[in-house]
C-alpha positions as CSV (number, residue, x, y, z in Angstrom):
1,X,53.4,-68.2,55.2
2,X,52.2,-69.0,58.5
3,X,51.9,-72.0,60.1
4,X,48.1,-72.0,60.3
5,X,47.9,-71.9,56.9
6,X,46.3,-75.1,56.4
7,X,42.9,-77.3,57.7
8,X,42.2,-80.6,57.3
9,X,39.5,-82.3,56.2
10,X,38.7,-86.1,57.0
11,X,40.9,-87.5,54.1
12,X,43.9,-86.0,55.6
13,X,43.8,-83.4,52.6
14,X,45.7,-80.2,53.4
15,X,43.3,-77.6,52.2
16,X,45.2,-74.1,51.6
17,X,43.3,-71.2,53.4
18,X,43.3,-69.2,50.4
19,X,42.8,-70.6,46.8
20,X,43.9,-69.4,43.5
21,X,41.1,-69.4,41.0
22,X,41.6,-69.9,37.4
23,X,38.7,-69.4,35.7
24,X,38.6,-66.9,32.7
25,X,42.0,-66.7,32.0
26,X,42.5,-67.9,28.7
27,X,45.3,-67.8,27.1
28,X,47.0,-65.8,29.5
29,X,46.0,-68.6,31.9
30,X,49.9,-69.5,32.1
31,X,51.0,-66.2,33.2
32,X,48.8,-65.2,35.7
33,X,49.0,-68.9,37.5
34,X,52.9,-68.3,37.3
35,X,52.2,-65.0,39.6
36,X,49.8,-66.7,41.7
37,X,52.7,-69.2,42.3
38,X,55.5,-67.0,42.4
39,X,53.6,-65.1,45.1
40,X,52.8,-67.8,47.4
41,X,49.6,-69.3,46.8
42,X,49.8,-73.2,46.7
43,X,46.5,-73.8,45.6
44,X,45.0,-73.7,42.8
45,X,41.5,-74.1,41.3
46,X,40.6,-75.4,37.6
47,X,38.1,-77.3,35.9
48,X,38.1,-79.9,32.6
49,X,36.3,-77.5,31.6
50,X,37.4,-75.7,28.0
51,X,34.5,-73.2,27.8
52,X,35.7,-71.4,31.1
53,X,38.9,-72.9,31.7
54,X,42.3,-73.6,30.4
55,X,43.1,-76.5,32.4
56,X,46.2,-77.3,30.1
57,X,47.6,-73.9,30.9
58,X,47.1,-74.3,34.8
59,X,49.7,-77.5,34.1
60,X,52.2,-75.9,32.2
61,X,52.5,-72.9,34.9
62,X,52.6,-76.1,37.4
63,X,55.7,-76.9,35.9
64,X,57.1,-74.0,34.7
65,X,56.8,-73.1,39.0
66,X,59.3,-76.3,39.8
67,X,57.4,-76.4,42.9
68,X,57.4,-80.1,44.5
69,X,54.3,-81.4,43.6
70,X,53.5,-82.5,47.1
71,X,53.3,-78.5,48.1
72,X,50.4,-77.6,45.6
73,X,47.0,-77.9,46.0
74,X,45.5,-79.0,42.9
75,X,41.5,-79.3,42.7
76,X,40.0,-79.5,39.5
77,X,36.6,-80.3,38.4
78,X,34.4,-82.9,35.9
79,X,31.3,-80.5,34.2
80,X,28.6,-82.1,33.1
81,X,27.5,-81.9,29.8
82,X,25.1,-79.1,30.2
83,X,27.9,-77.0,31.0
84,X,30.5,-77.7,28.7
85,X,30.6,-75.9,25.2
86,X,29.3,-78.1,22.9
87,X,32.1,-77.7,20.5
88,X,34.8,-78.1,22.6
89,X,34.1,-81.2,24.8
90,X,37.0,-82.6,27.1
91,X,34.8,-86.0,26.5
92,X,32.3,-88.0,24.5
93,X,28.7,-86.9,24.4
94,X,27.4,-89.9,23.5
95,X,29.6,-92.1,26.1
96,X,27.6,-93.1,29.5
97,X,28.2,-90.9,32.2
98,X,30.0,-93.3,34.1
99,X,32.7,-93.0,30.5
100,X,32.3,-89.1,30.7
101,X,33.8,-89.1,34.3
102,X,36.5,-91.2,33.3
103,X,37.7,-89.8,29.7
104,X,37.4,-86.0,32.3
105,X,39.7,-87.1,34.9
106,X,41.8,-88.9,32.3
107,X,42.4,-85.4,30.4
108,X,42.7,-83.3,33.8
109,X,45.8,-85.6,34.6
110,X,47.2,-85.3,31.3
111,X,46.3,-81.4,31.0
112,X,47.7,-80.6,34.2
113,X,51.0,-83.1,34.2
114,X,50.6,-84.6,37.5
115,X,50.2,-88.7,38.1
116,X,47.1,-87.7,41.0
117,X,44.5,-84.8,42.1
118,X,44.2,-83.6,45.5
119,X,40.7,-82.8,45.0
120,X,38.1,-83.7,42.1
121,X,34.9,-81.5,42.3
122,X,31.4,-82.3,40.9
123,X,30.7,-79.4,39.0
124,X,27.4,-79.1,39.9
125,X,24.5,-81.8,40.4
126,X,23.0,-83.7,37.8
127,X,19.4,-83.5,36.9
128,X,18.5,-85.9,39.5
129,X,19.7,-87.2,43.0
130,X,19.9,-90.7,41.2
131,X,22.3,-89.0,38.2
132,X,24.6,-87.3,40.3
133,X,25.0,-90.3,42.4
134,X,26.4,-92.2,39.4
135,X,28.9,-89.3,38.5
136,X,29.8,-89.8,41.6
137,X,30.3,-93.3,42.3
138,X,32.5,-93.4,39.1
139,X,34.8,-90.6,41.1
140,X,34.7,-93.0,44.0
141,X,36.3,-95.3,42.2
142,X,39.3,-93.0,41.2
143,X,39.7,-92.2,44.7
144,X,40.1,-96.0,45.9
145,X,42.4,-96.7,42.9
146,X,44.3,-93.4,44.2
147,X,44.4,-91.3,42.0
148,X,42.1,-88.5,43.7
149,X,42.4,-88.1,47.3
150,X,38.9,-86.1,47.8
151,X,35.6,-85.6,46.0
152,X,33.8,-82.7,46.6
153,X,30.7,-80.6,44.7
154,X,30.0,-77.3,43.9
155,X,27.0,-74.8,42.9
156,X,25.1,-77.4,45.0
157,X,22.5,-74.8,47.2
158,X,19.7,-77.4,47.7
159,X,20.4,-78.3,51.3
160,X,18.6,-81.4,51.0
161,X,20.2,-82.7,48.1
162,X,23.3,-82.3,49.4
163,X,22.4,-84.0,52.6
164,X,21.2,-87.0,50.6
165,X,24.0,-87.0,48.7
166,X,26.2,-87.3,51.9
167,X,24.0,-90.2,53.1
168,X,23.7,-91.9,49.9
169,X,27.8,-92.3,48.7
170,X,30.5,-93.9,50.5
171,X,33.0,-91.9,50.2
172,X,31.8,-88.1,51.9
173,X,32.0,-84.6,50.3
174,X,35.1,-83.2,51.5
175,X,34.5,-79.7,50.1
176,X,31.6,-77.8,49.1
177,X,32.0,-74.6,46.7
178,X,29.3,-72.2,45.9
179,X,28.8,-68.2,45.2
180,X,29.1,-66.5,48.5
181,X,25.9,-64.3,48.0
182,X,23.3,-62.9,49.2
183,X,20.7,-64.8,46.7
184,X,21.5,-67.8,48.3
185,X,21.1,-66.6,52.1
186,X,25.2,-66.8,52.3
187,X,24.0,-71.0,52.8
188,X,23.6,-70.0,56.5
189,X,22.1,-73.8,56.6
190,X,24.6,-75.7,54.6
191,X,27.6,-73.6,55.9
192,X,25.9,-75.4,59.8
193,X,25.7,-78.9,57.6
194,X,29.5,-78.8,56.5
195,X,30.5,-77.5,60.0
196,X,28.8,-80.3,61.3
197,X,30.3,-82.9,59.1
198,X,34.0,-81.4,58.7
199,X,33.4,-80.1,55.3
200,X,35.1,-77.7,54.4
201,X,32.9,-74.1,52.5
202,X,34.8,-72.9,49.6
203,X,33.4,-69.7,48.2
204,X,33.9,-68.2,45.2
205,X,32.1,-64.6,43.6
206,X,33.2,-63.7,46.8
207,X,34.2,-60.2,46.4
208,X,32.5,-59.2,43.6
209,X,28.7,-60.2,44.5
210,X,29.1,-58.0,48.0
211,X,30.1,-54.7,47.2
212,X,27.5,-53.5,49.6
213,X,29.8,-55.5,52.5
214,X,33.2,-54.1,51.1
215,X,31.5,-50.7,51.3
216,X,29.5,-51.0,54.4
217,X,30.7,-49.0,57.4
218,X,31.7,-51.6,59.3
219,X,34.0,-53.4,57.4
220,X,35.2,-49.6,56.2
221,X,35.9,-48.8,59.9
222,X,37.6,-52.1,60.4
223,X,39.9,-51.6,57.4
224,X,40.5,-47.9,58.8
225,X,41.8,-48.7,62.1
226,X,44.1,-52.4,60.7
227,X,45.1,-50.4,57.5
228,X,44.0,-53.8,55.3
229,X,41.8,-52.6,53.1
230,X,37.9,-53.9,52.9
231,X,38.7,-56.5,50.9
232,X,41.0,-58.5,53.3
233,X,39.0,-57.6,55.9
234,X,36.3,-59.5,54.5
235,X,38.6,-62.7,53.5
236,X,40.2,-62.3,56.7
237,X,36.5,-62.7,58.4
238,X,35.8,-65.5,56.4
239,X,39.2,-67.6,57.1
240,X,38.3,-67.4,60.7
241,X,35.1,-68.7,60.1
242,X,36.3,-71.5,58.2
243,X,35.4,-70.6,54.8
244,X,38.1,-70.9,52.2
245,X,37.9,-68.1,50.2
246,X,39.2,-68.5,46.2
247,X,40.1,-65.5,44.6
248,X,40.6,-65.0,40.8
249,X,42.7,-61.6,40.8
250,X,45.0,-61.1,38.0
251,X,46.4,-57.8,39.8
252,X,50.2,-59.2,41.5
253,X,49.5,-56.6,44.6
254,X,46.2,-58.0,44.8
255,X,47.2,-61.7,45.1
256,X,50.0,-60.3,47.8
257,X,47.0,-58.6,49.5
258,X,45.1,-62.0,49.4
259,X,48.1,-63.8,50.6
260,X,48.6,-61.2,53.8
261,X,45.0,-62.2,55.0
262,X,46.7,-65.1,56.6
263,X,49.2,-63.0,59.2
264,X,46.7,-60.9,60.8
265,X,44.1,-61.7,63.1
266,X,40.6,-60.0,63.7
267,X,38.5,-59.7,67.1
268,X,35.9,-62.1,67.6
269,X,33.8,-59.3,68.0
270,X,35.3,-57.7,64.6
271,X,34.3,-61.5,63.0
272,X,31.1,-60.8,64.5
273,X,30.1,-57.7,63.4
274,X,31.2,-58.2,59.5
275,X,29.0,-61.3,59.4
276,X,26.5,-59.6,60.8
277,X,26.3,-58.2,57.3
278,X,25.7,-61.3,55.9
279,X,22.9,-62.6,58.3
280,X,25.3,-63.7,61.0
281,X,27.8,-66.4,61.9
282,X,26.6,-69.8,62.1
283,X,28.8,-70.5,65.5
């Protein structure tokens, strides 16, 4: 890979540029985070989570990969209980929250084999500022005991919740993930906030909520005359914008496609005229 492949947030985290998603896999989680691996992604993307994810799977290809632990990125995630199946809880429903956090993180480190997390991620807020701050201060207290090296939140679109939640915590968002779509305005505001504060964007639903981009003459002209195709053209676009894109692909030429967004470079003005599908940059 190339030696940019990496930014840094505040904690000293090294975020990969591109992150494997693992959401959806099931059983065949295993296998297709052996690929991701094996192909050269070192970052991957779970959640203690049973409903959507297979977090005990993502560990066992972790292993399987004999890869030092210190050259994967592993970010996982505590759902609340409105998003968990209700029949296959990772925690006790009737425990505080502050116990729901804990008995979460306790299984992600036993599911995915590894004594610490590089990244725990709220799932999404709670049903109030004042909830979510209490998830969150539990998570603090992981991250001072070190076990968890960053916190971060995701499917968070209220740009002054998140804001208060910066102001309110000790310990600062390192990461923000949400949908890359055009429902949400591509979070032209909260995209400025985490520039701003050295957070770094993750998106996710990248590719598949913006068909109209991927087939938009621009990028189509772009992928012409680089011979990438549309897709890496878009990720490629993002990257240099400072957005982390996660991709989910189970398709091996696909994740080498992904991977090959980080040796090429576009134009500012190329950068320029793909967001300008999206609204525009916000640089």
């Amino acid at each position: 890979m190339p030696e940019d492949k990496h930014v840094t947030t505040r904690s000293q985290v090294k975020i990969p540029k591109m992150i494997y998603g693992t959401a959806w896999k099931k059983e065949r989680t295993t296998e297709y985070v052996q690929q991701a691996l094996s192909a050269g992604f070192r970052g991957i993307d779970t959640a203690c989570q049973p409903k959507h994810y297979q977090e005990e799977l993502v560990g066992k290809a972790i292993q399987i990969s004999a890869i030092p632990r210190s050259e994967i990125f592993i970010q996982t995630k505590f759902t609340p209980l409105p998003g968990q199946d209700p029949n296959r809880l990772p925690y006790d429903a009737k425990a505080p929250l502050e116990t729901q956090v804990e008995q979460s993180i306790g299984a992600s480190l036993k599911n995915l084999g590894t004594e610490y997390l590089d990244s725990l991620v709220l799932h999404s807020p709670l049903h109030s500022l004042e909830t979510t701050l209490v998830a969150w201060r539990k998570m603090e207290s992981f991250v001072r005991e070190g076990q968890i090296k960053q916190l971060g939140i995701s499917n968070c679109y209220d740009k002054r919740l998140f804001e208060s939640l910066y102001d309110h915590v000790d310990i600062k968002p390192a990461v923000l993930q949400n949908r890359f779509y055009s429902e949400s305005g591509y979070d032209r505001a909260l995209r400025k906030f985490c520039q701003d504060q050295q957070i770094v964007y993750q998106s996710f639903w990248t590719l598949t909520a913006n068909p109209h981009i991927l087939n938009s003459r621009t990028v189509q002209k772009i992928s012409s005359e680089l011979d990438y195709t549309p897709a890496q053209i878009f990720f490629r676009s993002l990257i240099q914008q400072g957005i982390v894109p996660l991709t989910g692909t189970t398709n091996p030429l696909h994740m080498e496609q992904a991977l090959a967004c980080l040796s090429f470079t576009l134009s500012s003005e190329q950068v320029n005229d793909v967001f300008s599908l999206t609204g525009g940059s916000v640089k």
